[in-house]
mmCIF file of the N, C-alpha and C atoms, coordinates in Angstrom:
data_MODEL
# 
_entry.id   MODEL 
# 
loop_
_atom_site.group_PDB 
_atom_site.id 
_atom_site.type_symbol 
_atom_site.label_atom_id 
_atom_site.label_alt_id 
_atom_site.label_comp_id 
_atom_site.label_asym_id 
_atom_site.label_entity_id 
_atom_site.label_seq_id 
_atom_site.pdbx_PDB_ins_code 
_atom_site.Cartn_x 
_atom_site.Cartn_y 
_atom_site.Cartn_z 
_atom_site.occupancy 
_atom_site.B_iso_or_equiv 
_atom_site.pdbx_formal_charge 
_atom_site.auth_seq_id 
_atom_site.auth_comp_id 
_atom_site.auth_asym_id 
_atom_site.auth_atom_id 
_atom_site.pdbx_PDB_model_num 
ATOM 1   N N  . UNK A 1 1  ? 18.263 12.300 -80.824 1.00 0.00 ? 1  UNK A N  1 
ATOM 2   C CA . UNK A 1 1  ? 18.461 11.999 -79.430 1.00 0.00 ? 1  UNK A CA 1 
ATOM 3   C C  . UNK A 1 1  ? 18.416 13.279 -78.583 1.00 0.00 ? 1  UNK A C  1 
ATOM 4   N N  . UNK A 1 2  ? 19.193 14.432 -78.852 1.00 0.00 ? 2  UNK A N  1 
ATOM 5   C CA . UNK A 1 2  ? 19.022 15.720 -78.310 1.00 0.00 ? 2  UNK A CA 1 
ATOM 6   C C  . UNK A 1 2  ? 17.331 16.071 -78.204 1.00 0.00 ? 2  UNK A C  1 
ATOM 7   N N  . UNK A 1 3  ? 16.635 16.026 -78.814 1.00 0.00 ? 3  UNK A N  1 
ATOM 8   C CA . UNK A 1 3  ? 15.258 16.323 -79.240 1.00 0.00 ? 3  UNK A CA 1 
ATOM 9   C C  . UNK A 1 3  ? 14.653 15.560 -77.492 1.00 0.00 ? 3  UNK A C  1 
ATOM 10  N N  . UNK A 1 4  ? 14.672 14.419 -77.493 1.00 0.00 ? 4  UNK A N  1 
ATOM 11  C CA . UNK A 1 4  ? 14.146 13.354 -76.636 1.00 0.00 ? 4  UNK A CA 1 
ATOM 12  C C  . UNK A 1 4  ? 14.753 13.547 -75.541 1.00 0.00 ? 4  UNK A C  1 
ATOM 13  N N  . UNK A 1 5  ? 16.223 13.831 -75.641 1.00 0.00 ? 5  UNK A N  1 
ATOM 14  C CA . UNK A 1 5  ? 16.549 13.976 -73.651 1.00 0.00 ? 5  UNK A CA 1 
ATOM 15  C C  . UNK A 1 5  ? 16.169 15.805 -73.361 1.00 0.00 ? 5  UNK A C  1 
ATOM 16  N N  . UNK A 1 6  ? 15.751 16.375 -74.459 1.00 0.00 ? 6  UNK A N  1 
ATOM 17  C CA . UNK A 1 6  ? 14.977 18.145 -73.971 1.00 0.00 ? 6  UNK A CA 1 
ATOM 18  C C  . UNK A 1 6  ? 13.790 17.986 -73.966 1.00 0.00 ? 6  UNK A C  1 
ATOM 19  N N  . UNK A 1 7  ? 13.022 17.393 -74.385 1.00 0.00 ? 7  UNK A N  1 
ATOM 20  C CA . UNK A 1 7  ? 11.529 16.681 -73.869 1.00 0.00 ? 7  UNK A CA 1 
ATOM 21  C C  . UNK A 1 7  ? 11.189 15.895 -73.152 1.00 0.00 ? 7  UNK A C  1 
ATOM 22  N N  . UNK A 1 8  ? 11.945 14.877 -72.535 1.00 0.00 ? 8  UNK A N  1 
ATOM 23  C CA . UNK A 1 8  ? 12.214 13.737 -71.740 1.00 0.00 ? 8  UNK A CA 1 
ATOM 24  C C  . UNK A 1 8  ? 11.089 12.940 -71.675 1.00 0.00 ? 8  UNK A C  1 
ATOM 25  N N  . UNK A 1 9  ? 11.166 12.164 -72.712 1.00 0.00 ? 9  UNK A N  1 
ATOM 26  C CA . UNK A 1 9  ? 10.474 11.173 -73.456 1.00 0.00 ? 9  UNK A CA 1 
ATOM 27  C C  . UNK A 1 9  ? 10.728 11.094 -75.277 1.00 0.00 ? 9  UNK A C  1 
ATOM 28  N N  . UNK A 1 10 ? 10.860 9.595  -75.114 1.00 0.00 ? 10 UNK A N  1 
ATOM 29  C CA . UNK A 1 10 ? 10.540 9.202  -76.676 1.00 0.00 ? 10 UNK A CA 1 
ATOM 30  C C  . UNK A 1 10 ? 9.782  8.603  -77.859 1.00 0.00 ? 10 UNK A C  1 
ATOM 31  N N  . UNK A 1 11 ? 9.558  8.972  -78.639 1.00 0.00 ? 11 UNK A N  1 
ATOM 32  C CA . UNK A 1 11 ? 7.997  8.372  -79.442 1.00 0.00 ? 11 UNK A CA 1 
ATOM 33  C C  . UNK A 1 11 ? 8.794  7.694  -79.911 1.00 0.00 ? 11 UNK A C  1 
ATOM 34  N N  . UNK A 1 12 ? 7.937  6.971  -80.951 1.00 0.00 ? 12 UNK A N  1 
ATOM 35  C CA . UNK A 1 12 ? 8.638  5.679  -81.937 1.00 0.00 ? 12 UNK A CA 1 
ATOM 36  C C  . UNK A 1 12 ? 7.157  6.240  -82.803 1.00 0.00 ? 12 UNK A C  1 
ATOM 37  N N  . UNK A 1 13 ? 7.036  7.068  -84.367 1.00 0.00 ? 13 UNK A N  1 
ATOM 38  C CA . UNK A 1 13 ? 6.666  7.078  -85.389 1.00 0.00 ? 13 UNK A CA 1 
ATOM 39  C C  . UNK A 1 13 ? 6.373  5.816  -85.844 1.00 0.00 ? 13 UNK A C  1 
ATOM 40  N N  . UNK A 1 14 ? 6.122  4.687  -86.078 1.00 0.00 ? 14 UNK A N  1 
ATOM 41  C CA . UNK A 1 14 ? 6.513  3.479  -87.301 1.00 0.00 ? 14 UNK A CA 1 
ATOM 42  C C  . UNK A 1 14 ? 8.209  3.836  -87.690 1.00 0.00 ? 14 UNK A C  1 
ATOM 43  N N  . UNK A 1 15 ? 8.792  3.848  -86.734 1.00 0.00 ? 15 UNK A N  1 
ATOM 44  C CA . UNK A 1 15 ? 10.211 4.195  -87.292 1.00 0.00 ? 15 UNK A CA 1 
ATOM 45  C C  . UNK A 1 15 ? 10.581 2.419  -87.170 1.00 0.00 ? 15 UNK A C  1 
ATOM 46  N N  . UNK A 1 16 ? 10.331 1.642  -86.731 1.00 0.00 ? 16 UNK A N  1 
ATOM 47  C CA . UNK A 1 16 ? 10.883 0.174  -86.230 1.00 0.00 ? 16 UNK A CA 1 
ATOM 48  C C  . UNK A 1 16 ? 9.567  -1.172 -86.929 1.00 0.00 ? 16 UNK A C  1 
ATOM 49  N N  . UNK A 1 17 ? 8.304  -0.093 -87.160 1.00 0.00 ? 17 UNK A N  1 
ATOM 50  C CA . UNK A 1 17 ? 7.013  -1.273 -87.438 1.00 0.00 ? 17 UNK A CA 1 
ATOM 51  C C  . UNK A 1 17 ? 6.365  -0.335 -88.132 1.00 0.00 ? 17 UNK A C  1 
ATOM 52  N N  . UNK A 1 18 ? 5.901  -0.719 -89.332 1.00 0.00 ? 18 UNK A N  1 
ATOM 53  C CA . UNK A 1 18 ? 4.914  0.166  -89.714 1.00 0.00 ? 18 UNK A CA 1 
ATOM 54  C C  . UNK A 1 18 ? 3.277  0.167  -89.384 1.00 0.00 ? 18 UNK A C  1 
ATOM 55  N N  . UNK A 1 19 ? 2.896  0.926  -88.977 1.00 0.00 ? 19 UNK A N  1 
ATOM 56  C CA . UNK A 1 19 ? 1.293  0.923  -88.359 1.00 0.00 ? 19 UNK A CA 1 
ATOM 57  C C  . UNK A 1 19 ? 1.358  1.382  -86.838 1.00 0.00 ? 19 UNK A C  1 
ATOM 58  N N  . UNK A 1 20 ? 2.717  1.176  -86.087 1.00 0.00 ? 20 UNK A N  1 
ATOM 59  C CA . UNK A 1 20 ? 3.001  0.518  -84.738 1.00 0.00 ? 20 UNK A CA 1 
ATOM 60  C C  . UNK A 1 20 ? 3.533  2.204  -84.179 1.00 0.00 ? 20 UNK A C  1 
ATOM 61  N N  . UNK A 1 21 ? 3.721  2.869  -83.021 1.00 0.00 ? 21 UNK A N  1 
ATOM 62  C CA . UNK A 1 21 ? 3.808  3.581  -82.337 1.00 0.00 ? 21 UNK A CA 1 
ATOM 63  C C  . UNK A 1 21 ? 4.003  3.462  -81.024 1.00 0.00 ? 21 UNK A C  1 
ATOM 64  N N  . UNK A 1 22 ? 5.410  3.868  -80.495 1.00 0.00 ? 22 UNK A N  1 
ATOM 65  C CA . UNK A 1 22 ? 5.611  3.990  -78.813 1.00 0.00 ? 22 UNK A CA 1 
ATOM 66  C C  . UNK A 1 22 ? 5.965  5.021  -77.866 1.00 0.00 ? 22 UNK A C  1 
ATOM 67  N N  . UNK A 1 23 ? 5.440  5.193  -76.875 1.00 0.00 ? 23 UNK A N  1 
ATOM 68  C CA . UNK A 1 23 ? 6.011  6.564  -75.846 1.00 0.00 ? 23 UNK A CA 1 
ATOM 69  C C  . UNK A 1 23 ? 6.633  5.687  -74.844 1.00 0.00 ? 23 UNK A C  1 
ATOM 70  N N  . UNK A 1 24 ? 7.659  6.473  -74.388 1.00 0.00 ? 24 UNK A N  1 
ATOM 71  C CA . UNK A 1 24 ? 8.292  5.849  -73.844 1.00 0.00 ? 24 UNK A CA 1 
ATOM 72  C C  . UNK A 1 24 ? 8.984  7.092  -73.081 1.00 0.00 ? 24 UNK A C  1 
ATOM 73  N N  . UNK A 1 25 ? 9.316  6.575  -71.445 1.00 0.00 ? 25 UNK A N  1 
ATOM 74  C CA . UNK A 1 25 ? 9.937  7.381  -70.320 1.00 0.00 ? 25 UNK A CA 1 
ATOM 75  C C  . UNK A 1 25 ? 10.902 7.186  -69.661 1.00 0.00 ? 25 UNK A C  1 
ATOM 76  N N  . UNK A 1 26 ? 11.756 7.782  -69.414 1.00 0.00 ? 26 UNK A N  1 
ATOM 77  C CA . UNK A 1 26 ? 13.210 7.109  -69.007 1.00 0.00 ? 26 UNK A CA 1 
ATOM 78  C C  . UNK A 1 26 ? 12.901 6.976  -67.522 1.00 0.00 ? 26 UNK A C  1 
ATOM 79  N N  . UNK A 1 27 ? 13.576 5.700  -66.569 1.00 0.00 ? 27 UNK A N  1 
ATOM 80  C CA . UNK A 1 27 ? 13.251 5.992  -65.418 1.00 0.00 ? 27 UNK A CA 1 
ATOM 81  C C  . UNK A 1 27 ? 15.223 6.170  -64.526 1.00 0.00 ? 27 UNK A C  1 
ATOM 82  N N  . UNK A 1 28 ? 15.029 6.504  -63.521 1.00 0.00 ? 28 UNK A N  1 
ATOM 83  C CA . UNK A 1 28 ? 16.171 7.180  -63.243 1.00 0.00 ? 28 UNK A CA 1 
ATOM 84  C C  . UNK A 1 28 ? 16.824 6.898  -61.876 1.00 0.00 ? 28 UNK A C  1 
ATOM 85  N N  . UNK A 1 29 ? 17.379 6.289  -61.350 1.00 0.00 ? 29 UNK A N  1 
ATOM 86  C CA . UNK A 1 29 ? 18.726 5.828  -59.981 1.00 0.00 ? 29 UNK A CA 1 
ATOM 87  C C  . UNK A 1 29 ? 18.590 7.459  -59.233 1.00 0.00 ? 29 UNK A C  1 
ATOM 88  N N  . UNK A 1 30 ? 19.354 7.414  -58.137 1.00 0.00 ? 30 UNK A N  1 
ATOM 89  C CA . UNK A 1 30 ? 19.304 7.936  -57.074 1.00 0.00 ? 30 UNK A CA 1 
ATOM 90  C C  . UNK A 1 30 ? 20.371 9.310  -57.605 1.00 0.00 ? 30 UNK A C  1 
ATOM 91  N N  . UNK A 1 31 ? 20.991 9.186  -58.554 1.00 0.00 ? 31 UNK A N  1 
ATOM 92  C CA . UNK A 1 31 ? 22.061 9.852  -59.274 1.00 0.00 ? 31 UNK A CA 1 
ATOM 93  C C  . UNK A 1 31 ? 21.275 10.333 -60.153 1.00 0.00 ? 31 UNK A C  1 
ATOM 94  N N  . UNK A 1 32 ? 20.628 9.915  -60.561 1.00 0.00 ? 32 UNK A N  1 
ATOM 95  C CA . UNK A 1 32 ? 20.126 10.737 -61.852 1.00 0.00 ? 32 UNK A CA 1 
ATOM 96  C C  . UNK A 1 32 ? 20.521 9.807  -63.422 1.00 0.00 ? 32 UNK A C  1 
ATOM 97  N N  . UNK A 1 33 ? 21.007 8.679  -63.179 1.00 0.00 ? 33 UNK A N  1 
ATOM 98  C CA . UNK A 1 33 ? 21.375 8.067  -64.448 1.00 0.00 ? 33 UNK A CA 1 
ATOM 99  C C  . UNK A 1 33 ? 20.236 7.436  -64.691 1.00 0.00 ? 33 UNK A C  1 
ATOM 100 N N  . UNK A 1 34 ? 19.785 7.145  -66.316 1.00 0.00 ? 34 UNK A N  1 
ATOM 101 C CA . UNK A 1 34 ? 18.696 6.507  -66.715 1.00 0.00 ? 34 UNK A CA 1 
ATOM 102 C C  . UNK A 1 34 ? 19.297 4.960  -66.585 1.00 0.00 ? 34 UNK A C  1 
ATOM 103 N N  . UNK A 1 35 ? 18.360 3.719  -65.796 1.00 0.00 ? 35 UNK A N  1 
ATOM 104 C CA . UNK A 1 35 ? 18.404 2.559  -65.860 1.00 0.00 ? 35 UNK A CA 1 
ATOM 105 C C  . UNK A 1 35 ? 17.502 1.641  -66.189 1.00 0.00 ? 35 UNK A C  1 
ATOM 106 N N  . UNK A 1 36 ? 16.237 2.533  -66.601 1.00 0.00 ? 36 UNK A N  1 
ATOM 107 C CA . UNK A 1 36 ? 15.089 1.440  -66.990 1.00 0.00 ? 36 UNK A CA 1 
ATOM 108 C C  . UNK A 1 36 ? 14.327 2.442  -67.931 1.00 0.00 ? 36 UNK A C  1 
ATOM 109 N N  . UNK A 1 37 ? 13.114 2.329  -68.259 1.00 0.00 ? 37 UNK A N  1 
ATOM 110 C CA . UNK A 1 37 ? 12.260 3.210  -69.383 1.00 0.00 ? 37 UNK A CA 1 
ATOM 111 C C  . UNK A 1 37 ? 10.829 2.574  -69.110 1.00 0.00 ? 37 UNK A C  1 
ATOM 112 N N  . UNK A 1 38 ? 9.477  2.994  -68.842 1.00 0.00 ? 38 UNK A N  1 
ATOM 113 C CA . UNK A 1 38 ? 8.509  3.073  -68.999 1.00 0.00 ? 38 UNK A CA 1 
ATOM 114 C C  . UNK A 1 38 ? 7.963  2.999  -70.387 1.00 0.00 ? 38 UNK A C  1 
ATOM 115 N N  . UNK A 1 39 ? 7.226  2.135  -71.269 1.00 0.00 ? 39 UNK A N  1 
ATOM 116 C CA . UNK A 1 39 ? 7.193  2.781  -72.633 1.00 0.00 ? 39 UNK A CA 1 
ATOM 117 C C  . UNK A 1 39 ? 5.216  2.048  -72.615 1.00 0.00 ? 39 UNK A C  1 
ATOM 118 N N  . UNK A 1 40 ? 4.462  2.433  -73.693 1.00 0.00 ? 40 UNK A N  1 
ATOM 119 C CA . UNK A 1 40 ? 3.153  1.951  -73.560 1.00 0.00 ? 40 UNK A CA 1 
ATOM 120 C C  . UNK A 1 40 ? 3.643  1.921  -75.868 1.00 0.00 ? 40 UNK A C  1 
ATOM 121 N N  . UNK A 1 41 ? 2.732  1.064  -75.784 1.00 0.00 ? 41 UNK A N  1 
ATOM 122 C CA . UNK A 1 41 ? 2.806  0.449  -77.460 1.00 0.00 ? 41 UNK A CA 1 
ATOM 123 C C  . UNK A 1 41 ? 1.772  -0.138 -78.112 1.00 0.00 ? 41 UNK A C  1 
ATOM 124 N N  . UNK A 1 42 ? 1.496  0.543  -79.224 1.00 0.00 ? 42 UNK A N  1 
ATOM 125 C CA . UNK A 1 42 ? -0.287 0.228  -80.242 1.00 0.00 ? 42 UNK A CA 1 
ATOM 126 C C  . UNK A 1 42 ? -0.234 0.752  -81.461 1.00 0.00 ? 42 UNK A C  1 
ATOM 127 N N  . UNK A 1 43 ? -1.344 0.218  -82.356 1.00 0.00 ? 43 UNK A N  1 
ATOM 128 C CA . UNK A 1 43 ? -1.527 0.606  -83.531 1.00 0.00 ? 43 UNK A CA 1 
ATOM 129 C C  . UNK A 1 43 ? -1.662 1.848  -84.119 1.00 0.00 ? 43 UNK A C  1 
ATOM 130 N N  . UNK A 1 44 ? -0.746 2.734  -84.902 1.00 0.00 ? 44 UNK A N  1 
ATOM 131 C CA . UNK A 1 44 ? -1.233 3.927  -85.080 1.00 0.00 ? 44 UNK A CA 1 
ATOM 132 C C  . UNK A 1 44 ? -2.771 4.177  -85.095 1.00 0.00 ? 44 UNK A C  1 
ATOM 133 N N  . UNK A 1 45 ? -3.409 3.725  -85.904 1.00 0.00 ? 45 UNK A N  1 
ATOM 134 C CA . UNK A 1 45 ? -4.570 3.567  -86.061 1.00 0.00 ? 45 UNK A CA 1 
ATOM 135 C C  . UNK A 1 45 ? -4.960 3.497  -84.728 1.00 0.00 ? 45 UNK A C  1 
ATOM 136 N N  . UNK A 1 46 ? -5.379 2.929  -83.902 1.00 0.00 ? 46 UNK A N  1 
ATOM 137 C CA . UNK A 1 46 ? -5.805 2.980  -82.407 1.00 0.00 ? 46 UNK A CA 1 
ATOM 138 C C  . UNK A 1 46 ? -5.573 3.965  -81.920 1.00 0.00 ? 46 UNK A C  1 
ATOM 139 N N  . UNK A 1 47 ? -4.272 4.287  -81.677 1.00 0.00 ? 47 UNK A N  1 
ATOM 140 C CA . UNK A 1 47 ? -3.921 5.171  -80.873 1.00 0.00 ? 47 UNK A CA 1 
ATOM 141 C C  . UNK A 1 47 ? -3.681 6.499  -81.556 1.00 0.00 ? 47 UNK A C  1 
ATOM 142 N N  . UNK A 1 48 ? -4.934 7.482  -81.563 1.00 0.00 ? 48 UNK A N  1 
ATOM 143 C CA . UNK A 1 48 ? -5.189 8.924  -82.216 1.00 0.00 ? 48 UNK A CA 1 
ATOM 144 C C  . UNK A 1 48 ? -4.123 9.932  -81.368 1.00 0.00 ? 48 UNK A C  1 
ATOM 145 N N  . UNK A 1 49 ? -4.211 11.005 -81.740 1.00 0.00 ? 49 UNK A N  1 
ATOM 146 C CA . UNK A 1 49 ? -3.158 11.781 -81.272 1.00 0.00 ? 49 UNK A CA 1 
ATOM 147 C C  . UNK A 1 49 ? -4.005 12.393 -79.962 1.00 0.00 ? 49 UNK A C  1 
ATOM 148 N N  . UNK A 1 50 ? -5.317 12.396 -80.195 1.00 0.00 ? 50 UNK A N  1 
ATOM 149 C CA . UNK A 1 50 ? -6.229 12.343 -78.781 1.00 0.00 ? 50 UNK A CA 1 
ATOM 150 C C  . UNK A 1 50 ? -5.440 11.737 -77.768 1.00 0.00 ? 50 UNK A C  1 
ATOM 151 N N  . UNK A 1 51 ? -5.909 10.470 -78.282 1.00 0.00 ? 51 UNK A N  1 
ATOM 152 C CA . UNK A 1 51 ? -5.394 9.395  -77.001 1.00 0.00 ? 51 UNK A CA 1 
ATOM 153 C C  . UNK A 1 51 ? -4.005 9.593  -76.436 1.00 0.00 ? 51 UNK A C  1 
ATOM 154 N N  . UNK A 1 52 ? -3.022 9.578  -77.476 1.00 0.00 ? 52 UNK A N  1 
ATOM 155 C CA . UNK A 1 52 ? -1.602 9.691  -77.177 1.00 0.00 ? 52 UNK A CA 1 
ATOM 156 C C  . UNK A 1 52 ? -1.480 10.967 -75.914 1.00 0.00 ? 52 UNK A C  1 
ATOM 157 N N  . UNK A 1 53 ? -2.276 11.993 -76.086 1.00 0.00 ? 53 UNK A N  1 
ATOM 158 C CA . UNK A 1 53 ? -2.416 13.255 -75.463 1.00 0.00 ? 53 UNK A CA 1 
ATOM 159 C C  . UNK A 1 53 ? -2.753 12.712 -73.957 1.00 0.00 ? 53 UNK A C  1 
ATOM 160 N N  . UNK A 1 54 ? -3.723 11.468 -74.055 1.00 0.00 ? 54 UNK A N  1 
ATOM 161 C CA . UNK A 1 54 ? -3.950 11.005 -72.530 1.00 0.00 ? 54 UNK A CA 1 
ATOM 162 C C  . UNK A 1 54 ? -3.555 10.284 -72.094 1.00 0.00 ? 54 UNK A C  1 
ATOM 163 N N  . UNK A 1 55 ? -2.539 9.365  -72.950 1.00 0.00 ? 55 UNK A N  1 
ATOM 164 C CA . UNK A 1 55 ? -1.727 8.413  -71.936 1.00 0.00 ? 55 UNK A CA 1 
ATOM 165 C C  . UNK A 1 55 ? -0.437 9.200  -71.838 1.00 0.00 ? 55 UNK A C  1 
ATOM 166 N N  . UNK A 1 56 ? 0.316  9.945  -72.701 1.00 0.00 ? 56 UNK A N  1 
ATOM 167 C CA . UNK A 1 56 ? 1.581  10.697 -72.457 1.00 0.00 ? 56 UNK A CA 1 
ATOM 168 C C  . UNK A 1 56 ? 1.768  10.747 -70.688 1.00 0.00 ? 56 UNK A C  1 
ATOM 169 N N  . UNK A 1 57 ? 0.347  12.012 -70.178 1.00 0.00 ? 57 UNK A N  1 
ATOM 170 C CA . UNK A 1 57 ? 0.946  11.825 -69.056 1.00 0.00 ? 57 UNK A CA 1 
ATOM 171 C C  . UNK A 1 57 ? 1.074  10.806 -67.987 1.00 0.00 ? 57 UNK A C  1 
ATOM 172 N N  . UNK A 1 58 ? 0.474  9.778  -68.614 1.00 0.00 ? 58 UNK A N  1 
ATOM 173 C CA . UNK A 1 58 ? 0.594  8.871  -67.387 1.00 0.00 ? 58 UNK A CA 1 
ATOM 174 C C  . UNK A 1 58 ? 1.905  8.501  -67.160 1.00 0.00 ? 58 UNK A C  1 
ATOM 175 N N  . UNK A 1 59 ? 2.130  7.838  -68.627 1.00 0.00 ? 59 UNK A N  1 
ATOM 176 C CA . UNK A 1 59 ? 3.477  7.365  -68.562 1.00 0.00 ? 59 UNK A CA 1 
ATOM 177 C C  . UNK A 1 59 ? 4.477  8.088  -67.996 1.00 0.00 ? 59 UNK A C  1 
ATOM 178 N N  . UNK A 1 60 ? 4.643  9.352  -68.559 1.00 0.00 ? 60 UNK A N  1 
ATOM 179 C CA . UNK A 1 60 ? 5.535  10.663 -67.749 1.00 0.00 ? 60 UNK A CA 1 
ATOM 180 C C  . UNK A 1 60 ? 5.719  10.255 -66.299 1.00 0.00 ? 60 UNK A C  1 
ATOM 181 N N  . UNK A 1 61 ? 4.485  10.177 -65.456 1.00 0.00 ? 61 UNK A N  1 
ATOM 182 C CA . UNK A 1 61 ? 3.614  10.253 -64.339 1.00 0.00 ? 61 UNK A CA 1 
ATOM 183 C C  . UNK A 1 61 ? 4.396  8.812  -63.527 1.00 0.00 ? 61 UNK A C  1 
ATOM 184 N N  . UNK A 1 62 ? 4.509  8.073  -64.438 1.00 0.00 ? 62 UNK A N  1 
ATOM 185 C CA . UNK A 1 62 ? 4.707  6.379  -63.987 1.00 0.00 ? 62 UNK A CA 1 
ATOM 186 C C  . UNK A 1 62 ? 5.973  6.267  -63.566 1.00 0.00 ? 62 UNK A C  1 
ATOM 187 N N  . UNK A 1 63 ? 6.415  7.012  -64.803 1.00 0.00 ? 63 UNK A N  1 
ATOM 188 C CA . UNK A 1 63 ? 8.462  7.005  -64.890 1.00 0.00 ? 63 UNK A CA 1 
ATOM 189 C C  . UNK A 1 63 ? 9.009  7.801  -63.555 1.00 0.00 ? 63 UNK A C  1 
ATOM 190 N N  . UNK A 1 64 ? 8.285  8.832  -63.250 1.00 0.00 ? 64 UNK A N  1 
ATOM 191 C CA . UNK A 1 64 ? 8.503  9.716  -62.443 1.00 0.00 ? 64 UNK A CA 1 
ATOM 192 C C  . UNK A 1 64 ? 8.001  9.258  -61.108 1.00 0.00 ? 64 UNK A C  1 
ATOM 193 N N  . UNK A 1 65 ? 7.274  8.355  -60.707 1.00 0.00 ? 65 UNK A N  1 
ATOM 194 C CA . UNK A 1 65 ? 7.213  7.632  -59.682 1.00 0.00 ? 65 UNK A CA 1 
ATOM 195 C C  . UNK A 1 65 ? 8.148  6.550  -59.244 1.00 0.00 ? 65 UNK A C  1 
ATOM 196 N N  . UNK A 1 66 ? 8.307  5.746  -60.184 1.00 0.00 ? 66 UNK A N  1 
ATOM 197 C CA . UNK A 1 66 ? 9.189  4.894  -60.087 1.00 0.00 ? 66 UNK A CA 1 
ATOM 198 C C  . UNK A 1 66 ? 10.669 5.556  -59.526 1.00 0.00 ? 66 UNK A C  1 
ATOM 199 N N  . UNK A 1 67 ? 10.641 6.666  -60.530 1.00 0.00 ? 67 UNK A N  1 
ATOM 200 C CA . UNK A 1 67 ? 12.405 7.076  -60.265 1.00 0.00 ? 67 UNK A CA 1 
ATOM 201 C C  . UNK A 1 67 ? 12.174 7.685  -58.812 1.00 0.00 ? 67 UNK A C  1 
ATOM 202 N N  . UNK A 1 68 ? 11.430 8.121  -58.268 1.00 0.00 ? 68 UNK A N  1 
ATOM 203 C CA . UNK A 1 68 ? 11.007 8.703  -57.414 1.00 0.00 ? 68 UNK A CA 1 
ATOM 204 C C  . UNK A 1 68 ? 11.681 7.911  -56.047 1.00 0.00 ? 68 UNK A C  1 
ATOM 205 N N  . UNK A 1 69 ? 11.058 6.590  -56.285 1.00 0.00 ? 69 UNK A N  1 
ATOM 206 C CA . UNK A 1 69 ? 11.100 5.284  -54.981 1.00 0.00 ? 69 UNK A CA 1 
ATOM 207 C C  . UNK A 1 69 ? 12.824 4.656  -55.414 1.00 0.00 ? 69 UNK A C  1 
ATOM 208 N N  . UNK A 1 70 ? 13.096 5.081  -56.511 1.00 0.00 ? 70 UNK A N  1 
ATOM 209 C CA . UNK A 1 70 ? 14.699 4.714  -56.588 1.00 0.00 ? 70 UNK A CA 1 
ATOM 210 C C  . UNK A 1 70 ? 15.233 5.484  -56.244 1.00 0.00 ? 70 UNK A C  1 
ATOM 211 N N  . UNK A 1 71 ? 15.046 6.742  -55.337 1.00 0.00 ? 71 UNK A N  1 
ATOM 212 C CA . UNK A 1 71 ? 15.459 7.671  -54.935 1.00 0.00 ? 71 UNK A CA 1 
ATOM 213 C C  . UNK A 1 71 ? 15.618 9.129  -55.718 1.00 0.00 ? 71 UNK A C  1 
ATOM 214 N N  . UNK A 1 72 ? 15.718 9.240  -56.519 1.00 0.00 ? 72 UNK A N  1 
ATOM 215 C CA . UNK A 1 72 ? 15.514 10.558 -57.488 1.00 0.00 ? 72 UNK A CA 1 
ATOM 216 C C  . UNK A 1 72 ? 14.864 11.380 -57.146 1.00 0.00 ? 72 UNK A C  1 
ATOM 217 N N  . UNK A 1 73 ? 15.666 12.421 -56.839 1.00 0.00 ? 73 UNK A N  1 
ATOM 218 C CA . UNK A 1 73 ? 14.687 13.527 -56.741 1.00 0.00 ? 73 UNK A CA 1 
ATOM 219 C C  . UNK A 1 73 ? 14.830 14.619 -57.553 1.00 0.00 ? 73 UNK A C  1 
ATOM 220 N N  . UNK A 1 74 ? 15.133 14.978 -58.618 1.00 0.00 ? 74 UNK A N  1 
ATOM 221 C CA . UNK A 1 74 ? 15.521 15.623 -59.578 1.00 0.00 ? 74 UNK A CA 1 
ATOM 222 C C  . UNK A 1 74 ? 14.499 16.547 -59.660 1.00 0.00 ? 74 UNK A C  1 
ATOM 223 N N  . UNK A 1 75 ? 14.679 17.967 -60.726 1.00 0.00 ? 75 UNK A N  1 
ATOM 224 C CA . UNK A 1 75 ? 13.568 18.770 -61.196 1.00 0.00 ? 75 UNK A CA 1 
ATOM 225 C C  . UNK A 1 75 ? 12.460 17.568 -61.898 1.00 0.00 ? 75 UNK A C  1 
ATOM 226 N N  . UNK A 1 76 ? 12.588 16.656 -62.565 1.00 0.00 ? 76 UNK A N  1 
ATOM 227 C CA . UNK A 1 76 ? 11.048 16.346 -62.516 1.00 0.00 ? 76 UNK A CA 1 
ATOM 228 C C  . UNK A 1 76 ? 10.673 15.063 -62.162 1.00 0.00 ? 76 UNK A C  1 
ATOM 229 N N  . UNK A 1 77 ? 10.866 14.769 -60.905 1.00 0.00 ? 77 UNK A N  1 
ATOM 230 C CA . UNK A 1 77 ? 10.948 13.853 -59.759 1.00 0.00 ? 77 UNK A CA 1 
ATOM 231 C C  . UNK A 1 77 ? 9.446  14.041 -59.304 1.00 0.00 ? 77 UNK A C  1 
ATOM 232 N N  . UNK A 1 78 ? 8.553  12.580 -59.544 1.00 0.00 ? 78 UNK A N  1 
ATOM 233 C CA . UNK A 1 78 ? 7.459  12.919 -58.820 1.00 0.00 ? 78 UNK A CA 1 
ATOM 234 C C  . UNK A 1 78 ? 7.711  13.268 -57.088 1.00 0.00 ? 78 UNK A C  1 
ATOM 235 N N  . UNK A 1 79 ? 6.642  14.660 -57.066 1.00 0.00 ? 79 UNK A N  1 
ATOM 236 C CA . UNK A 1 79 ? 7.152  14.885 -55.816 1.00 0.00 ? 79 UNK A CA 1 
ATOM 237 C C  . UNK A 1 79 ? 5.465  14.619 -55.466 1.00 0.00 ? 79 UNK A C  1 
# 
């Protein structure tokens, strides 16, 4: 858990499905508390570490908008 809130985001390995893989983004209240999560989900196999490389930032990108319009403006607050 330390690992994931100093990177701010979390994968899912096949830790829950085997074959299966998730990124996932915390989204964030006007305070700064996490209340929702962004996450995108596929077949290891599908999803190469290429790809993962190009949706990462969206999702990042998504979470950080959202928290954005919930008011957040934090260091990584889409600005």
């Amino acid at each position: 858990m330390a690992e994931t809130r100093e990177r701010g985001y979390a994968i899912d390995r096949e830790e829950r499905r085997q074959g299966v893989i998730c990124m996932a983004a915390p989204i964030r209240e006007r305070a700064g508390a996490v209340v929702a999560a962004v996450s995108v989900t596929g077949s290891l196999e599908r999803m190469t570490e290429d790809y993962r490389g190009q949706i990462l930032p969206r999702v990042l990108e998504a979470a950080n908008r959202i928290s954005f319009r919930l008011g957040y403006h934090g260091s990584s607050a889409y600005l």
